[in-house]
C-alpha positions, -999 to +999 in steps of 0.1 A: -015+048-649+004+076-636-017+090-613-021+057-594+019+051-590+017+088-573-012+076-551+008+046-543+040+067-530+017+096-512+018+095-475-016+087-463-026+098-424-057+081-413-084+108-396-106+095-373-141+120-371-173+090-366-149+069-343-150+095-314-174+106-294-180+132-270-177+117-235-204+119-206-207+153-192-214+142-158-180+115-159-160+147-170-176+167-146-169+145-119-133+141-126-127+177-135-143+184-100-118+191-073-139+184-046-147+151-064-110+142-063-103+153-032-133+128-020-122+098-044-086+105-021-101+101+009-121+073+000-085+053-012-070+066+021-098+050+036-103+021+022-062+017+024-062+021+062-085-008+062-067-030+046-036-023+068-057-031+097-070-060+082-037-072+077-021-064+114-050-081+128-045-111+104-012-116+114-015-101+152+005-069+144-018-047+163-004-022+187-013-047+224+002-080+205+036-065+200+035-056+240+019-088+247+048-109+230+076-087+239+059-094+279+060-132+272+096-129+261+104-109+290+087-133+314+100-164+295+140-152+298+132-144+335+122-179+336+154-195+318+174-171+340+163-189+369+172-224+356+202-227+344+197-259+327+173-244+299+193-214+284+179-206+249+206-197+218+180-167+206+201-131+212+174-111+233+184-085+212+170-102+179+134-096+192+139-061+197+152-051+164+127-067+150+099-052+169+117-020+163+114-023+119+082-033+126+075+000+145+091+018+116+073-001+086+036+011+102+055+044+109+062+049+072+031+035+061+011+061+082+036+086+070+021+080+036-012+078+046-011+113+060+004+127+027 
């Protein structure tokens, strides 16, 4: 009786030996390989670029539409300015600053890109 009240008070730490095995040489290979990494890095660059200009094409971000729309604002105020009867209430100014954080946003995100 004894010796099982000591085995119920002793501190038991499971080891694990059949559980584990050794891993795939050529998975631990590959991620142990620098050049390996460096291509899986290039591949997520990649594959984020995309998707960037995926999405600036999906909402007409691209470089020409900001022009294009910042041309039509220009010719449209040129237009109110000549009739008097049609001012608009939008600050001209508005436009521009948010053309300019949009400007800085793909800025940054290349910034990252590049890192």
């Amino acid at each position: 009786m004894r010796q099982d009240q000591d085995f119920d008070k002793t501190i038991r730490i499971p080891v694990i030996t059949d559980v584990v095995r050794a891993g795939d040489a050529t998975l631990v290979e590959q991620v142990k390989n620098p050049r390996a990494r460096q291509q899986r890095r290039q591949m997520f660059e990649q594959r984020l670029k995309e998707r960037i200009e995926e999405l600036k094409s999906a909402t007409g971000q691209d470089e020409y539409s900001g022009l294009a729309r910042a041309h039509a604002i220009r010719s449209e105020s040129n237009q109110q300015a000549a009739s008097p009867s049609n001012r608009s209430s939008i600050d001209p100014s508005v436009e521009k600053h948010i053309d300019q954080a949009r400007d800085e946003l793909i800025r940054e995100l290349s910034g990252m890109l590049k890192r």
